[in-house]
C-alpha positions as CSV (number, residue, x, y, z in Angstrom):
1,X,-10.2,24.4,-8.0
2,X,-6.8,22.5,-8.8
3,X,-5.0,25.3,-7.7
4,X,-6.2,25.6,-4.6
5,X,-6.5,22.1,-3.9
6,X,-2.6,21.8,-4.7
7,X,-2.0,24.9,-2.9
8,X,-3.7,23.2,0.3
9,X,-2.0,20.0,-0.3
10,X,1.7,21.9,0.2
11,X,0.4,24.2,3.3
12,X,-0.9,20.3,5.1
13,X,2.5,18.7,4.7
14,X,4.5,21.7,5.2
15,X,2.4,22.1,8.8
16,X,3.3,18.6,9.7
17,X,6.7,18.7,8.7
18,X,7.5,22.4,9.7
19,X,5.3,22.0,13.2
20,X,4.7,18.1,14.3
21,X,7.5,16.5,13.2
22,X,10.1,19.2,14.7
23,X,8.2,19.0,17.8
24,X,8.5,15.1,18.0
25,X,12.1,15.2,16.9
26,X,13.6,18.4,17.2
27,X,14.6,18.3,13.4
28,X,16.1,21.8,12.0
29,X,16.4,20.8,8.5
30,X,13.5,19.5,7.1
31,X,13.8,20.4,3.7
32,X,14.9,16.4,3.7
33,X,11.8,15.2,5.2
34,X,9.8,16.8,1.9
35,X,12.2,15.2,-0.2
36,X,11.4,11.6,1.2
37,X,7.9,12.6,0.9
38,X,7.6,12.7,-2.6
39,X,10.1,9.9,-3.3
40,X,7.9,7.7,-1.2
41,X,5.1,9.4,-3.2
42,X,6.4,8.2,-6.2
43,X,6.7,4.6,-4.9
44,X,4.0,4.2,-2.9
45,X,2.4,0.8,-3.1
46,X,5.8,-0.7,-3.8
47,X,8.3,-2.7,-1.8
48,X,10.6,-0.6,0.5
49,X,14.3,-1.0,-0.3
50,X,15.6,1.3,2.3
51,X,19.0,1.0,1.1
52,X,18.7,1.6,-2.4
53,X,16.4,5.0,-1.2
54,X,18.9,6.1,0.8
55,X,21.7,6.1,-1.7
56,X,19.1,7.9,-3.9
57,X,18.5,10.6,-1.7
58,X,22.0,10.8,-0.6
59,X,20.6,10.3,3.4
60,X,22.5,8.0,5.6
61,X,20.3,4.8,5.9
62,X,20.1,5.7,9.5
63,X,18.7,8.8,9.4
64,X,16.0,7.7,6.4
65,X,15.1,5.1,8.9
66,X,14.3,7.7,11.8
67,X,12.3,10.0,8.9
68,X,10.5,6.8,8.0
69,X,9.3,6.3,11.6
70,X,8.1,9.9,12.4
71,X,6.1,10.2,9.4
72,X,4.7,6.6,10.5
73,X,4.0,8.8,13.8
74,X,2.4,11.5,12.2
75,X,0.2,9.3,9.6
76,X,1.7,10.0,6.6
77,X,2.8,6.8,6.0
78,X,2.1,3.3,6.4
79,X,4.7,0.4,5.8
80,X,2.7,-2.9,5.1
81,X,4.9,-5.7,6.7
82,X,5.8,-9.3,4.5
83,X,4.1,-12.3,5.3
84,X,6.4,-14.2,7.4
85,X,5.1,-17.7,7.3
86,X,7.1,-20.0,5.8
87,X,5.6,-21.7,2.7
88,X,8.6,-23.4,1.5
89,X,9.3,-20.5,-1.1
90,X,12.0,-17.6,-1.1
91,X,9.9,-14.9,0.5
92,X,10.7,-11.4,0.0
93,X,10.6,-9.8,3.8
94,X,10.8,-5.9,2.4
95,X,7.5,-4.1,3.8
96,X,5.4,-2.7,1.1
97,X,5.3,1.3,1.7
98,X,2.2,2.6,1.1
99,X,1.2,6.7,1.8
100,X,-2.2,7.0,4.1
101,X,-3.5,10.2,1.5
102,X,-4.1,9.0,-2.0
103,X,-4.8,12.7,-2.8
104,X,-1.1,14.3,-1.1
105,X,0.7,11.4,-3.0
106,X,-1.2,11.7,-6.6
107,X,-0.1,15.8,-6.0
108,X,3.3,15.3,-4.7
109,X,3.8,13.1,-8.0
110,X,2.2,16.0,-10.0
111,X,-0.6,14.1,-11.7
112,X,-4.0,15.4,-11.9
113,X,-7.0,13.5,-13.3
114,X,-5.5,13.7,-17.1
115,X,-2.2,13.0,-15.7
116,X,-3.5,9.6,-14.0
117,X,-5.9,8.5,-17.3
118,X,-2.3,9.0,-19.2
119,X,-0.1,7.0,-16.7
120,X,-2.1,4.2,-15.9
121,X,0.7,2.6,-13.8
122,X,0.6,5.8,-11.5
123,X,-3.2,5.1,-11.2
124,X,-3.0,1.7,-10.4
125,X,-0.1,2.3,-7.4
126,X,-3.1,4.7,-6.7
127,X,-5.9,2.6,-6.5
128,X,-3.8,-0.3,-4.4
129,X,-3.0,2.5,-1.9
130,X,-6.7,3.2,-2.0
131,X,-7.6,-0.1,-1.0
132,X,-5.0,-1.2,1.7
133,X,-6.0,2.0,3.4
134,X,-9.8,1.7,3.3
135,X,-9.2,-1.7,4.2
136,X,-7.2,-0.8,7.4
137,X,-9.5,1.5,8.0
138,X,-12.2,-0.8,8.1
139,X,-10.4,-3.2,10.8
140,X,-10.4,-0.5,13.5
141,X,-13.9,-1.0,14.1
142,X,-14.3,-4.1,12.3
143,X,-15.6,-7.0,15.1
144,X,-12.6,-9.6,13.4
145,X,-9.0,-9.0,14.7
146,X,-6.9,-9.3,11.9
147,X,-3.5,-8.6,10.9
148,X,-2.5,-6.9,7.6
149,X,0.4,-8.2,5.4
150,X,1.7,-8.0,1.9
151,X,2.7,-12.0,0.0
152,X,5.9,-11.8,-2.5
153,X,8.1,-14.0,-3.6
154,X,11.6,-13.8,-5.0
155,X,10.1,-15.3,-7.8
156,X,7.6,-12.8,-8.7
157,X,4.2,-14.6,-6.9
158,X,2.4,-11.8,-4.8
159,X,-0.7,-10.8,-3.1
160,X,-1.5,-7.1,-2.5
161,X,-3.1,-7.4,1.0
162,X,-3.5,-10.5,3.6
163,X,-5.3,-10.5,6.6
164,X,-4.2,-12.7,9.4
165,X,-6.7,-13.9,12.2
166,X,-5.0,-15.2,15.7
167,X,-6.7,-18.6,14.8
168,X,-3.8,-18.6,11.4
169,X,-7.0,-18.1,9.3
170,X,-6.6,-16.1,5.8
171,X,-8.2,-13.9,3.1
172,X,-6.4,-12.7,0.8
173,X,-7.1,-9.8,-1.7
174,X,-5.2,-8.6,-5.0
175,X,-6.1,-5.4,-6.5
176,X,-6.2,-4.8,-10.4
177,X,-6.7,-1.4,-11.9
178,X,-8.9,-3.4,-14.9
179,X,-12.5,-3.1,-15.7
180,X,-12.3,-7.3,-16.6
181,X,-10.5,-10.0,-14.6
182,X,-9.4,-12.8,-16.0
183,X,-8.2,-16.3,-14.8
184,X,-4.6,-15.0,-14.9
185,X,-5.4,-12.4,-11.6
186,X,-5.8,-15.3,-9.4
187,X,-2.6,-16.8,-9.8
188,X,-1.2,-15.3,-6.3
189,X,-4.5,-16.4,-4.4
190,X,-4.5,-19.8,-6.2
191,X,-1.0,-20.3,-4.8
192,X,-1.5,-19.7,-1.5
193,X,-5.1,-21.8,-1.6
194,X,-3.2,-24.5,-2.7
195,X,-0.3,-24.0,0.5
196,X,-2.7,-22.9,3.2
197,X,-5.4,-25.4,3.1
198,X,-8.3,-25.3,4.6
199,X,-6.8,-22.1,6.4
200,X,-7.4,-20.6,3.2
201,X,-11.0,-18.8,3.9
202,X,-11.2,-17.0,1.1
203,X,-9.6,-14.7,-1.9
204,X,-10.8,-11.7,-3.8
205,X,-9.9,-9.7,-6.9
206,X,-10.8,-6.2,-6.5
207,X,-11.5,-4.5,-10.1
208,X,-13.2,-1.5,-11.3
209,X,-16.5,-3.6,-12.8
210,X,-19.7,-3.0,-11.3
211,X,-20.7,-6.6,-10.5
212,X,-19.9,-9.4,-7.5
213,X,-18.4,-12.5,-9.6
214,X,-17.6,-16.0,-8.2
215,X,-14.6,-17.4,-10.2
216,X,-14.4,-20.8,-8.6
217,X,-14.4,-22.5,-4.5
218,X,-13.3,-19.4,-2.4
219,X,-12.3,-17.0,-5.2
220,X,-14.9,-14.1,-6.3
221,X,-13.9,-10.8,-8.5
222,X,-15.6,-7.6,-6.7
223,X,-16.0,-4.4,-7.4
224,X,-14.2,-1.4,-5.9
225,X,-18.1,0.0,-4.6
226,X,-17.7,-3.0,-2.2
227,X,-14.9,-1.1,0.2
């Protein structure tokens, strides 16, 4: 029931706090640790501005940055580092923090399945989480080494999720909470097709439609089923 499956959610991330954390770090108070937790909750799929969340949660920016790297440890949380190549563009080089549980950060938000139909924003920082993870996921045992990045720049161009072969080889994949796709959604991928050349392999739209659909050379819409 809901209940219960919110009454599990609190007793999982109070174990890890209470028990793995404080043996990795020997932390007494960790009633900060649950605060970051659902802050990052809240902004998951977002870029990390580790100043600005510190003066939020009134931490020292030194001490967030030590919380941010145990609850990396205990896989809670995964920071999605900025594509560093230069293009020629201002690049924004904040990681994109994403939480590994889709389920502990819808909870820690407070949404249920209503609460996510009504907040469609929350649902789609949801659904990109989703994706990144299932797609790191798949590259553990995946026979391509790849590298995972988020694309933004200062002037508002961005792709959700690159992957980076050793070769300098790229896909690229944006992810729309959207039953359509339109022309629009490949703006990002177009970009960087345009800059990368032919190290441009290919670029994807993941939507919530049900069918495979190629848009134009090296750009297809696919469905979420796909992951």
């Amino acid at each position: 029931t809901p209940k219960r499956r919110g009454a599990w959610f609190e007793s999982y991330l109070t174990s890890i706090i209470e028990r793995d954390i404080r043996d990795l770090a020997r932390i007494q108070e960790t009633s900060a640790m649950l605060r970051v937790m659902r802050m990052l909750a809240a902004r998951t799929a977002t870029l990390l501005n580790q100043s600005e969340l510190s003066r939020t949660l009134q931490i020292p920016n030194a001490t967030l940055g030590r919380h941010l790297k145990l609850l990396e440890k205990v896989f809670l949380l995964h920071l999605l580092p900025a594509w560093s190549v230069n293009l020629g563009k201002r690049l924004v080089k904040a990681p994109k923090a994403h939480l590994v549980d889709c389920g502990l950060a819808a909870h820690l938000m407070g949404l249920d399945g209503k609460g996510l139909i009504r907040s469609p924003e929350r649902a789609g920082q949801l659904l990109e989480t989703f994706a990144v993870n299932e797609i790191l996921k798949h590259l553990t045992w995946s026979q391509i080494d790849a590298s995972p990045y988020h694309f933004r720049t200062n002037a508002g161009l961005e792709v959700d999720l690159i992957l980076e072969r050793p070769s300098g080889d790229v896909a690229c994949i944006e992810v729309k909470h959207a039953a359509q796709v339109a022309n629009k959604d490949f703006k990002g991928l177009r970009s960087l097709r345009k800059d990368l050349g032919h190290r441009f392999i290919n670029g994807i739209v993941l939507y919530n439609g049900t069918r495979i659909i190629p848009f134009e050379h090296n750009l297809f819409a696919v469905p979420f089923a796909a992951l």
